[in-house]
NULUMDO-96721 format. One record per residue: x negated, y, z of N, C-alpha, C in turn. Coordinates in steps of 0.1 Angstrom, whole numbers, padded with zeros to 4 digits, always signed. Example, Ala and Ser with C-alpha at 12.3 -4.5 7.8 and 13.67 -1.06 7.14 Angstrom:
<pts>
-0132-0057+0078-0123-0045+0078-0132-0033+0078/-0128-0022+0071-0137-0011+0071-0129+0000+0079/
</pts>
This chain:
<pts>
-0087+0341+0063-0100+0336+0059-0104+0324+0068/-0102+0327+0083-0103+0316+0090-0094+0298+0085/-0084+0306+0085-0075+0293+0079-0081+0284+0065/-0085+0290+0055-0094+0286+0042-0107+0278+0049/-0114+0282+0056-0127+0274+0062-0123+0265+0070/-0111+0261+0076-0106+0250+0087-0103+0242+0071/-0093+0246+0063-0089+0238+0049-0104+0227+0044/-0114+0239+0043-0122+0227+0035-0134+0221+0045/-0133+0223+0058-0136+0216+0069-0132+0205+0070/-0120+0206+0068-0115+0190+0069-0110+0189+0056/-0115+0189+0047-0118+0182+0033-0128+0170+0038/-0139+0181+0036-0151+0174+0038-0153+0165+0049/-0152+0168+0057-0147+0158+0074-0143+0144+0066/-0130+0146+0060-0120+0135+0057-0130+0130+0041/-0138+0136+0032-0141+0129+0026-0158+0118+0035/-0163+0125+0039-0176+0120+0046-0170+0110+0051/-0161+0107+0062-0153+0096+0070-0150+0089+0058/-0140+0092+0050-0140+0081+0035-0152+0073+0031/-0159+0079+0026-0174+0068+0023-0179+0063+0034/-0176+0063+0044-0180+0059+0055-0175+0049+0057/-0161+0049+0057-0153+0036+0060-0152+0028+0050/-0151+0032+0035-0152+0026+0019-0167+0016+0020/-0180+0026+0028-0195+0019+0030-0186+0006+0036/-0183+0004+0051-0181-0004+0057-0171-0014+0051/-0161-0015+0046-0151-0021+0036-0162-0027+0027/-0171-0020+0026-0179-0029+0013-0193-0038+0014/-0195-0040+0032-0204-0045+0039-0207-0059+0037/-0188-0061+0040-0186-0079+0035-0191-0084+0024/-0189-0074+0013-0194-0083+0000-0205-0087-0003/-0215-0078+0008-0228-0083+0007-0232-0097+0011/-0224-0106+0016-0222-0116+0024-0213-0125+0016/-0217-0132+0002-0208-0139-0002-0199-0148+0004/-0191-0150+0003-0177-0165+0012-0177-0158+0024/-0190-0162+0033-0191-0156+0047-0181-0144+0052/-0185-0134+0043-0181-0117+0042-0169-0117+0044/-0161-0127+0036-0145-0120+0031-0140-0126+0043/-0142-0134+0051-0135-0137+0065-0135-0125+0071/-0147-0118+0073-0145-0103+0079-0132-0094+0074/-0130-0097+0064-0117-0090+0054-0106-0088+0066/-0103-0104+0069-0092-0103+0078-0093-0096+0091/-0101-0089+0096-0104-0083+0107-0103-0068+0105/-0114-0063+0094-0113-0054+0085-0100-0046+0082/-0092-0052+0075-0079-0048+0067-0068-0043+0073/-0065-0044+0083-0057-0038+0093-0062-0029+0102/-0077-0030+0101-0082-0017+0105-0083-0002+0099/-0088-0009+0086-0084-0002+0075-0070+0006+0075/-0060+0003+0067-0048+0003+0068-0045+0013+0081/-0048+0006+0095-0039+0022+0105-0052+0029+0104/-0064+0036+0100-0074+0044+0095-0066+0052+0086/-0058+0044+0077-0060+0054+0069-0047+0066+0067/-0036+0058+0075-0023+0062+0081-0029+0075+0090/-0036+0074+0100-0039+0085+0109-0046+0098+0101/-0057+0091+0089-0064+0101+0077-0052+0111+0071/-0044+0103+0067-0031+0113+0055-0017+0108+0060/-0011+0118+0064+0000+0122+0067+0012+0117+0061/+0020+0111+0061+0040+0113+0048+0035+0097+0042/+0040+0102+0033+0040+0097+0021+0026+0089+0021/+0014+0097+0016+0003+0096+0008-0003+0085+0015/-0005+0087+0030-0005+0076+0040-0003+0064+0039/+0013+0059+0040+0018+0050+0041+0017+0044+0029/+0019+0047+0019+0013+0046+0002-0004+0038+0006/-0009+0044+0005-0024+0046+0011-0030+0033+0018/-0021+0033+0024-0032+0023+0039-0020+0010+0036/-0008+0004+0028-0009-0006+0025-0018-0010+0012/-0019+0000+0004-0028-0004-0009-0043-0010-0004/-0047+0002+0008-0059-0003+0013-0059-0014+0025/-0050-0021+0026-0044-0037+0030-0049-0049+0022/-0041-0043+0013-0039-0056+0006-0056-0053-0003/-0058-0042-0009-0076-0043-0012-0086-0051-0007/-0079-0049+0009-0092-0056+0020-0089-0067+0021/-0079-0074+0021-0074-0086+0024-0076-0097+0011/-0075-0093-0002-0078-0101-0009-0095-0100-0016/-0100-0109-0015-0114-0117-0017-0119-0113-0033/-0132-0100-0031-0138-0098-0041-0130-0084-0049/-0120-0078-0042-0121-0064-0039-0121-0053-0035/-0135-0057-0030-0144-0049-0017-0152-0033-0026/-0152-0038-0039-0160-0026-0044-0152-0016-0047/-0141-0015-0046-0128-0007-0048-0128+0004-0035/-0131+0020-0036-0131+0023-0029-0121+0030-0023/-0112+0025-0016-0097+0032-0016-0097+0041-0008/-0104+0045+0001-0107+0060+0009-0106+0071+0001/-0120+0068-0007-0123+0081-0014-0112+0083-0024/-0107+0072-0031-0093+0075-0046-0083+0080-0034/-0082+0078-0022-0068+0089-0017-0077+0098-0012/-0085+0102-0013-0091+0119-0012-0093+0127-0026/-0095+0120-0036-0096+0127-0049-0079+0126-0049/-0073+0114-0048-0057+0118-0051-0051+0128-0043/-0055+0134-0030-0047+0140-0027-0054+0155-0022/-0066+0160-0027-0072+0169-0030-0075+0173-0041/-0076+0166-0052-0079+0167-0066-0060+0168-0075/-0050+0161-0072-0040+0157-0081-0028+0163-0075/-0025+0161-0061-0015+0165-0056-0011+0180-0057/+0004+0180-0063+0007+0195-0069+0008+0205-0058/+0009+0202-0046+0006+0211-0035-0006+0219-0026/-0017+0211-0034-0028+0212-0029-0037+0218-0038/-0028+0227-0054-0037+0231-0065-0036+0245-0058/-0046+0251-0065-0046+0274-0061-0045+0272-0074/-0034+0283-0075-0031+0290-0090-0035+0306-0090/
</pts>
């Protein structure tokens, strides 16, 4: 039982931190031209964020998509945190109860 309430502990943990950091990834755009220089600063922050978030695979997958997101100008509204928390709590075949 204990093990089940650590599980969706850090669901939630890991999705809260997602909009969090997705919020901040999406600070720049409020800041036309200006903003996206932030990108470059951003995007590799991003990126090992999200490597340390998810583990393997899903990770490494993960935090270059959310590279190259951050890095190119104008898409900031793309929220790549939270699509690898729905992908890998919502889709992933390991993660369903049957």
């Amino acid at each position: 039982m204990q093990e089940i309430k650590t599980m969706d502990d850090d669901r939630i943990k890991k999705l809260l931190l997602g909009l969090l950091f997705d919020g901040i990834g999406m600070i720049s755009f409020s800041i036309p031209f200006l903003g996206e220089f932030s990108d470059v600063i951003w995007a590799p922050i991003a990126a090992f964020i999200m490597t340390r978030m998810y583990k393997g695979r899903v990770g490494k997958v993960a935090s270059i998509l959310t590279f190259i997101e951050e890095i190119i100008p104008f898409t900031d509204i793309i929220p790549s945190f939270t699509i690898t928390w729905i992908y890998t709590y919502c889709f992933q075949k390991q993660n369903r109860v049957v």
